[in-house]
N, C-alpha and C positions, 0 to 999 in steps of 0.2 A: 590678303588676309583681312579679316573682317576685325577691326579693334574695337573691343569692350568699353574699356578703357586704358585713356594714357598714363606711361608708367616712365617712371625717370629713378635712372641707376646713378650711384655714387660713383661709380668707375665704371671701366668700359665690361660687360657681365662675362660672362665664359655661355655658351650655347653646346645643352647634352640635347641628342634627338635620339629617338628610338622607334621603329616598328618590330611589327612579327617577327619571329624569325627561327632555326633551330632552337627550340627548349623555352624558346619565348624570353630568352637570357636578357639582352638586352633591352627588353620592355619592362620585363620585372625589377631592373633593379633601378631604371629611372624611374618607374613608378612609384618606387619604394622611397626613393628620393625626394621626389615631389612632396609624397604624404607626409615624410619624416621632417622637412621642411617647412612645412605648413603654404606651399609655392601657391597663390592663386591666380584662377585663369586672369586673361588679358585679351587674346584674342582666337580664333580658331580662323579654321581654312575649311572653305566648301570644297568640297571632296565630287557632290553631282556632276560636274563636266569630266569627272575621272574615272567614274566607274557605274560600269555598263554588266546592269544580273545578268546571270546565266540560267539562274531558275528563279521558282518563284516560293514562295513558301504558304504553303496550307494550313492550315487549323481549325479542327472540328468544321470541315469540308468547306472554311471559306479560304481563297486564294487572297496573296498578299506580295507585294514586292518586298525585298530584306530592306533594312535598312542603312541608308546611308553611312558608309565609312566614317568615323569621326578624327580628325584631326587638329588638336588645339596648343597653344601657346601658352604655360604658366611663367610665371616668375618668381624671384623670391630675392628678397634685398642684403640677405644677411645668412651668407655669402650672395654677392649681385650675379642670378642666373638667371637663365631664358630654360627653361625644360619644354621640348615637342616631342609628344609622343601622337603617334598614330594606331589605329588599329586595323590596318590595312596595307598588305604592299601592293603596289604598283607598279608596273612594266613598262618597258617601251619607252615613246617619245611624254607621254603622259607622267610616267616616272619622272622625267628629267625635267620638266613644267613644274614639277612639284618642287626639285632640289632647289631649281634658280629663284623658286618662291621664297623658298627657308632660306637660301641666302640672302637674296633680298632685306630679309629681313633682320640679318645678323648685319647686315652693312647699316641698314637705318639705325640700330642698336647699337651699333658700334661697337660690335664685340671683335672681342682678342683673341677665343682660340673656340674651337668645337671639339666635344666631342662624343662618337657613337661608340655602340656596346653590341655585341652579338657572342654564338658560341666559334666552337671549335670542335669539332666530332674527333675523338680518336676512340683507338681500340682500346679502351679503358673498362674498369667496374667503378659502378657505383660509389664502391668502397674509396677509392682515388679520391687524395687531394686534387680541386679543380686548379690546375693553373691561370697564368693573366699571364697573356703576351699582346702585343702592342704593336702596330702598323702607325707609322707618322706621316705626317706630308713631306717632313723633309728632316736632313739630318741632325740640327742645331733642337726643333723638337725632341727627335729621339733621346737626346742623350738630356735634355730636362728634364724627361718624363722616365728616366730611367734608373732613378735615386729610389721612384715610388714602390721599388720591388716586383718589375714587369720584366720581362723579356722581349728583346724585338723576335717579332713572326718570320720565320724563317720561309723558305719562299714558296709563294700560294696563291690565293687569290679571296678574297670577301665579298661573298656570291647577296644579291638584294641590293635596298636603300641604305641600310646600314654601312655599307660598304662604298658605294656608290658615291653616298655626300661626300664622302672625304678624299674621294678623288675629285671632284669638283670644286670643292672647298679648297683644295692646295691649287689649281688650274686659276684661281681668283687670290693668290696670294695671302689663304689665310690659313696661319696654323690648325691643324685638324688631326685629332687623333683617332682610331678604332681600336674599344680594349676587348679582346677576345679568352675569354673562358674557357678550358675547356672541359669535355661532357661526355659519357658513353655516346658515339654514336648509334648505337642500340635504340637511346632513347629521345634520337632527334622530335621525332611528335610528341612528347609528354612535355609541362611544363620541366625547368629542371633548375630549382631554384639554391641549389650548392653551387653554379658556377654564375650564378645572379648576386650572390651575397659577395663572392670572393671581388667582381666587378666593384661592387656597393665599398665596398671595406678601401680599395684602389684610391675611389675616388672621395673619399672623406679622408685620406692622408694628403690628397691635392690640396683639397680645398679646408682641410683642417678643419675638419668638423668633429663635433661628441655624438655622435649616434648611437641610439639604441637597437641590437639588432638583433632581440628577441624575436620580434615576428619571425622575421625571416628565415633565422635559425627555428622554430617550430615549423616552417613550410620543409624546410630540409629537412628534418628527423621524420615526417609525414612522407614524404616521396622516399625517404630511403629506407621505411617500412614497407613500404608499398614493392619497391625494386627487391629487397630482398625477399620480398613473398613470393615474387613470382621467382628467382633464382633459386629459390630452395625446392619448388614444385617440380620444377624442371630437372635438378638435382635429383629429386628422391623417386623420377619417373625415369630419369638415363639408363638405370640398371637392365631393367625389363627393355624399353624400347630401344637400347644397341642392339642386344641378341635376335628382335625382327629386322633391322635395319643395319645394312651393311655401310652405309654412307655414316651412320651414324658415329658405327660401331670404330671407325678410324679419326676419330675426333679424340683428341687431347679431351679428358674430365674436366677439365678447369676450363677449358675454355666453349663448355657446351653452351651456355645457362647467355650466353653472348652469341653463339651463331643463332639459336634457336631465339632471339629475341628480334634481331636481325632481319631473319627471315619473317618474322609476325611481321613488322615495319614493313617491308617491302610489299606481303600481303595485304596489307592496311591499305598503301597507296596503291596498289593496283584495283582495290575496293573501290578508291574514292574514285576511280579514273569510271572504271569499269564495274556496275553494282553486282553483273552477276559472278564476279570473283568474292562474293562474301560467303558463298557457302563454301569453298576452299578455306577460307578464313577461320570460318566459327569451325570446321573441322580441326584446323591446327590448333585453335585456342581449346578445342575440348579434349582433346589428345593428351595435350598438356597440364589437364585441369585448369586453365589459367580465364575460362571465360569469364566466371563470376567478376575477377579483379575488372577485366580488357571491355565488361559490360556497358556501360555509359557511352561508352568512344564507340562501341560498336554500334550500338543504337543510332549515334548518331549519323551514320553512314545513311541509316532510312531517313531520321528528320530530314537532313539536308534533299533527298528527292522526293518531298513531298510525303514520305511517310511509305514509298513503294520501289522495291529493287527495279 
């Protein structure tokens, strides 16, 4: 890690880390953290020995490599934390270079416990209270962290980095928790900042904080404007398109507006994989009327090669 400057805590700090991840849960609500704190940076980590483009990016016909991952270090004295977020995940042997790095560094800090955020996909709507359940390193954690109104995760597994440190983290004898959210899986690629705020709300009864959590409640009322637009399109097109579609036509009503979102998602990623699955794509999103909303994210299917299927 590259330090900024040296920073000296009152007590040993607590270390929250976050990247990408399902709904972006986990990045959004340490983000949100940071800002609401006033956390400022201290040091960052070169990310170049870790990450190797796969394309290059164009604009107005000039070529360009993307830019470098960023991965940095805030702090904040009051409560004494380390906040690392990343905007990138990482795989492999290269992933785990990265953890023993953040560990590293919670050992020179001398912190006391860590801990990460990510979602939980279930068969849910939008509508759903997000839940917070809890994976610990071990069981004297568990049952600390179990006052804060979480549930331990029953048995699974915490797929990424998010997941990842806190098995590493307890393999080093340090307390470490993962609070997990959870979210339509419908909507695993959209941000999904209802199970980012219930995280946020978690973790300011740990650390007994007074947060304000307007923003983030207006990010929530904006995506679930958004999800119920597209649920009621899909809704008010079911009638007509069961009577063509027989597959359709044996679906529960309730639970269309969720298979048929589903199914975009799965079309989406085999977009990203494969460009020429986007004309399958923009057929199911016009079907549905739902291009206008599913616009932007489609588009971006072409920035990212260049501007061409």
């Amino acid at each position: 890690m590259k330090v900024l400057h040296e920073v000296a805590f009152s007590s040993p700090p607590v270390m929250l880390a976050a990247w990408p991840g399902m709904g972006n849960v986990g990045l959004i609500a340490m983000d949100y953290l940071r800002r609401n704190l006033g956390a400022a940076l201290f040091g960052e980590m070169d990310m170049s020995p870790f990450f190797i483009p796969d394309s290059i990016i164009v604009k107005e016909g000039i070529a360009q490599l993307p830019e470098i991952p960023s991965s940095v270090f805030h702090y904040s004295t009051n409560p004494d934390l380390i906040i690392f977020e990343s905007n990138a995940q990482v795989g492999g042997k290269e992933g785990i270079t990265i953890i023993k790095t953040i560990l590293d560094i919670a050992r020179q800090y001398n912190v006391s416990r860590l801990f990460t955020a990510a979602a939980l996909a279930q068969p849910m709507s939008y509508q759903a209270v997000s839940d917070v359940l809890i994976a610990c390193s071990s069981a004297a954690h568990l049952e600390s962290i179990k006052q804060f109104g979480v549930v331990p995760m029953p048995d699974g597994y915490i797929a990424g980095l998010n997941g990842l440190l806190l098995g590493v983290a307890a393999s080093r004898g340090l307390d470490a928790a993962c609070l997990l959210a959870t979210m339509p899986s419908y909507a695993a690629n959209m941000p999904y900042p209802k199970a980012s705020l219930e995280v946020v709300k978690v973790l300011a009864k740990v650390f007994s904080l007074n947060l304000d959590f307007g923003e983030l409640s207006a990010s929530v009322a904006e995506m679930d404007q958004q999800l119920a637009a597209i649920e009621e399109r899909i809704k008010q097109l079911f009638p007509a398109e069961k009577e063509q579609d027989e597959e359709m036509a044996q679906i529960d009503e309730e639970k269309v507006p969720h298979y048929i979102m589903e199914k975009i998602e799965k079309l989406f990623k085999k977009a990203e994989q494969d460009r020429t699955a986007a004309q399958e794509l923009k057929k199911e999103l016009d079907k549905w009327n739902l291009f206008e909303l599913y616009e932007d994210r489609f588009l971006d299917l072409f920035e990212d090669n260049g501007g061409k299927l």
